[in-house]
C-alpha positions as CSV (number, residue, x, y, z in Angstrom):
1,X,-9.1,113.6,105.2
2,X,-8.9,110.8,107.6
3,X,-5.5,109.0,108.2
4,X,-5.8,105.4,109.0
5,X,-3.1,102.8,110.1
6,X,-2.1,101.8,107.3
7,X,-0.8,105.3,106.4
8,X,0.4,105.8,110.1
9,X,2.8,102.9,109.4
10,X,4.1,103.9,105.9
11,X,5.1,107.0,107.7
12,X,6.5,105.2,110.8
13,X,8.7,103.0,108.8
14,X,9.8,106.1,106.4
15,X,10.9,107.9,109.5
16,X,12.9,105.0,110.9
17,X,14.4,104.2,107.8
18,X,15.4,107.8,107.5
19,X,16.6,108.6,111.0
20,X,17.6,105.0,112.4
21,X,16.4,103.3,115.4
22,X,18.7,105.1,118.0
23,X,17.7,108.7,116.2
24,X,14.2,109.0,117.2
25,X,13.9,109.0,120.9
26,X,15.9,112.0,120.5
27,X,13.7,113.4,117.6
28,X,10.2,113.1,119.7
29,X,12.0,114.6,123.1
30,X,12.9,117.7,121.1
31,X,9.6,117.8,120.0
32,X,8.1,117.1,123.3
33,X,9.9,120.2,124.7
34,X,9.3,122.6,121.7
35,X,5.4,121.6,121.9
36,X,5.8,122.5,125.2
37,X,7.9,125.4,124.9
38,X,5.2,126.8,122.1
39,X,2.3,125.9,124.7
40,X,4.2,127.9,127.4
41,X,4.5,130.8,124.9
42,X,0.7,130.9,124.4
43,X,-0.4,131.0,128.0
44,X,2.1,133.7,128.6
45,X,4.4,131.6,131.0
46,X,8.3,132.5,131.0
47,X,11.0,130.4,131.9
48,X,12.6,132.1,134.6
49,X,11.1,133.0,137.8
50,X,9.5,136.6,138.2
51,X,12.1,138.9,139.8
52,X,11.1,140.5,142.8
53,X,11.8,144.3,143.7
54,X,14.3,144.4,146.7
């Protein structure tokens, strides 16, 4: 099942008809930090900082 750019541009033009041209930036940095967040999640990093004992 290959995609080519024909069907990557049927979807790109679906999306900004759906969501509008000022919309999507938004859209791909919330998805830029969840697919971040989910990577951080599967290498075991946290967050916050590690507390130290005092």
């Amino acid at each position: 099942m290959n995609i080519g750019t024909g069907e990557i541009l049927l979807i790109a033009l679906v999306v900004l008809l759906l969501f509008g041209g000022k919309k999507i930036p938004e859209l791909m940095k919330g998805l830029g930090k969840g697919m971040k967040s989910f990577k951080d999640g599967l290498n075991g990093k946290d967050d916050e900082p590690a507390k130290k004992d005092e």
